[in-house]
N, C-alpha and C positions, 0 to 999 in steps of 0.2 A: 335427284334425291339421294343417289348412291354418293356422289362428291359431298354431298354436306356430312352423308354419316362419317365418310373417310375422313373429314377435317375436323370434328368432333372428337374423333378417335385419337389423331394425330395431336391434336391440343390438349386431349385426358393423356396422353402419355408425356408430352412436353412439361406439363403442371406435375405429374409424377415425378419426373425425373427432378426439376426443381423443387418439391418438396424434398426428396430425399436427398439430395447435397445438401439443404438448408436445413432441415429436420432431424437430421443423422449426423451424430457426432461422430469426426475422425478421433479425436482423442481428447482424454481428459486427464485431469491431473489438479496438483495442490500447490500453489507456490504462496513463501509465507519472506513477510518483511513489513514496511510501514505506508505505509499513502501516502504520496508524497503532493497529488493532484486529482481530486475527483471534480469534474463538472457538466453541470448539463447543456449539452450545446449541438448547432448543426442549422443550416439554411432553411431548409422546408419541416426536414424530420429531425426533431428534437429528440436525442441520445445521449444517455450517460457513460462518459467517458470518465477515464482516471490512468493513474500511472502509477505501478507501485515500487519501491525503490525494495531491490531484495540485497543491493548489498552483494560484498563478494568479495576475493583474494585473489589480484595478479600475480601470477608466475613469473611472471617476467620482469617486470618490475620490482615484487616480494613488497607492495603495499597494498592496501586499502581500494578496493576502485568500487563505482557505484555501478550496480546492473538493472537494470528499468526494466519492468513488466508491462506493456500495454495492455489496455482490455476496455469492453464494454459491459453493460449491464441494462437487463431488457426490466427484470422485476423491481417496480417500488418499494418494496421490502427490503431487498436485498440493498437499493441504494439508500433509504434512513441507513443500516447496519455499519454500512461505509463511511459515511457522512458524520456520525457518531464516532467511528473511529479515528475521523481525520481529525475532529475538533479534540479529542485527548490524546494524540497523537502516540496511542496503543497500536503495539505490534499487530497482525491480524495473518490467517490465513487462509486464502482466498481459493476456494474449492471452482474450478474451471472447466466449460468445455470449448473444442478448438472445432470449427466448422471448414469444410472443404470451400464454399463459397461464401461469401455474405452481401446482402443488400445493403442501401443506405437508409431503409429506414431501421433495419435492426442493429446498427453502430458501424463506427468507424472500422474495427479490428477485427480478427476472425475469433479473438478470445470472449467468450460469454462467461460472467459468472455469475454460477447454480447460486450457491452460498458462501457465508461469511463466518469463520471462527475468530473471534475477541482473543487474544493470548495474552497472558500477564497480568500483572496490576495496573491501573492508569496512572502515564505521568501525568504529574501535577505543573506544569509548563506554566500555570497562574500565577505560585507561590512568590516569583523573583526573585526565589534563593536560588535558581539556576539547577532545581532537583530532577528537571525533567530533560536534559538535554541531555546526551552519551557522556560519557567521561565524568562526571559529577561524582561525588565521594563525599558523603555528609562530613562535617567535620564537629567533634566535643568541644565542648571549650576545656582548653586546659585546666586540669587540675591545682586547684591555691595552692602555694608553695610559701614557707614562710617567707618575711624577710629578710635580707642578710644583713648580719650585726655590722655597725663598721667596726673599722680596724680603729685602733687607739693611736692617738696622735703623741707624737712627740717629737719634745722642744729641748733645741739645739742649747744649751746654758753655758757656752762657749763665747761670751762677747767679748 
């Protein structure tokens, strides 16, 4: 009787300790850029995964280079918010927490995210005037301008 309560005990502390690595956030934080990949996927357990592109400046290089966020997401809430934002492909930033362990049925990565903040206007990526991609710069149509008079002709009376 005494062994069963010892391996009762021994198991409520094991279930402890894995609650609290899995329960307990080591750290959290905010990282903001666009969605570049959200999907729902996984063999037995079905997790939303995504990947967010935050963008970034080499040193060494002195261009442009892309930096990719991994992450999961446990709440349906949270993943419509995402999904919304992939399809207008709005900025977002992505309020996270980072766990010491993770299981496979709570996702891929150790990054969970709490919530979603929508940033900016939505591009319009529909339009096919090309308004919604970087670098885009509406353009006016030029201002009418008269036209120019011709010049006068003239004839050589030299024959």
């Amino acid at each position: 009787m005494r062994g069963i309560l010892y391996f009762l005990l021994f198991l409520l502390v094991i279930f402890g300790i894995l609650y609290g690595l899995t329960g307990w956030s080591y750290s959290d934080g905010e990282r903001a850029g666009t969605i570049s990949k959200f999907s729902r996927r996984g063999f037995m357990f079905k997790t939303y995964e995504g990947v967010l592109n935050v963008g970034g400046f080499s040193g060494e290089t002195g261009s442009l280079t892309p930096q990719y966020f991994d992450f999961s997401v446990k709440d349906d809430e949270v993943s419509k918010k995402i999904t919304d934002a992939v399809k207008t492909g709005q900025r977002v930033t992505l309020h996270y927490e980072e766990k010491i362990i993770r299981f496979p049925w709570n996702g891929e990565t150790k990054y969970y995210i709490t919530n979603v903040e929508l940033l900016g206007p939505v591009n319009s990526r529909q339009n096919g005037d090309g308004s919604g991609y970087p670098g885009y710069q509406p353009t006016q149509p030029p201002a009418a301008q008269p036209a120019p008079t011709p010049a006068p002709i003239q004839i050589d009376s030299t024959i």
